[in-house]
N, C-alpha and C positions, 0 to 999 in steps of 0.2 A: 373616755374610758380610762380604768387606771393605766391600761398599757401603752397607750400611748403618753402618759402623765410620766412613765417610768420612763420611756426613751428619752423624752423632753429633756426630763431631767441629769438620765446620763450622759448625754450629749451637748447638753448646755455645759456638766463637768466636764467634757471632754476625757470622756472615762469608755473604755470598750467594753462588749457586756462579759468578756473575761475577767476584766478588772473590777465590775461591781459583783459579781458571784463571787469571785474570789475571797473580797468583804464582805457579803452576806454567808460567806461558807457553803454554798450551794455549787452545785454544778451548771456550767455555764449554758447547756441546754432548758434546762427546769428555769433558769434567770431570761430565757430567750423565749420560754412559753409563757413567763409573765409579761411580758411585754406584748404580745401576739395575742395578747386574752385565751390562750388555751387552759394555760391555770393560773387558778386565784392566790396570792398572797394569804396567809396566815395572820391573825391578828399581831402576831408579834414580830413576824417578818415585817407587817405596815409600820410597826414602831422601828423597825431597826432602820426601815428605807428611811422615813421621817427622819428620823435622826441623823444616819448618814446625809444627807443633803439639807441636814437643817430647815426642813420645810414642816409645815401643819398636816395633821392627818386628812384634814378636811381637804388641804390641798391635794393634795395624793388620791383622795377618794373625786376628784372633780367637785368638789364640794361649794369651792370657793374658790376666787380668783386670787384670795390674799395668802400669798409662801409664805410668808415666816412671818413668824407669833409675838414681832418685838414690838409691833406696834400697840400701843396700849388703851386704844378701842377696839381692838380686836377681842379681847377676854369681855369687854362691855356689850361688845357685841353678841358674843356668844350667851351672854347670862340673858341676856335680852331678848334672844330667842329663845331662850328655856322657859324664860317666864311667862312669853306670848304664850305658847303654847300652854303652859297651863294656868296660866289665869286670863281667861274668857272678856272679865271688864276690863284687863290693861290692853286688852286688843284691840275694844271698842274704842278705849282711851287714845287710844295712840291713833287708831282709823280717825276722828276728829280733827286731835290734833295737827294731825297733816294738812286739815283743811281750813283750819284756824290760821287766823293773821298774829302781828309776834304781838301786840297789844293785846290780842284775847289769851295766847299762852302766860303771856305776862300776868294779867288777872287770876287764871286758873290754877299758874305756879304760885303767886300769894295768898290765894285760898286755899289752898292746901297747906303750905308753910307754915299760913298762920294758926290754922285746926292744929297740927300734929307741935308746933312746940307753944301755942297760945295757950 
């Protein structure tokens, strides 16, 4: 849950939860019931936590295993489940593909290639 996501993180900074209230502008009890799951973060409190610790929101939300966003499959990653989700044949595609050897991907990648610029 986020609030154990939030101690993690202030504690891996080595930060006391007076010191991240302080930086969030909140009082250090309301910053001590987000961590307790009593209350919920604010959409823009998520971005400001994100931000102070330089992590993804996905991270903060338990969403993901991957902190920080510099890795650049990470954004492919994300488009990539945008698109599963709404397009139904690259899902199938992909469900295949996983059970295809690299010689059949190979074939399937140059018949494609070759349609879209032949």
């Amino acid at each position: 849950m986020i609030g154990e996501q939030l101690k993690h993180l202030r504690m891996e900074h080595k930060k006391t939860q007076q010191e991240v209230a302080d930086l969030l502008g909140i009082r250090c009890k309301a910053y001590a019931q987000y961590e307790s799951n009593e209350l919920q973060l604010s959409f823009n409190q998520l971005v400001e936590v994100a931000d102070l610790y330089h992590v993804t929101m996905d991270y903060l939300l338990d969403r993901t295993h991957i902190k920080y966003s510099d890795d650049p499959y990470d954004e492919k990653l994300l488009i990539l489940y945008q698109q599963l989700k709404e397009r139904p044949l690259l899902n199938k595609l992909l469900d295949i593909a996983l059970i295809a050897t690299d010689d059949e991907l190979t074939e399937a990648y140059n018949q494609i290639k070759f349609k879209k610029l032949g």
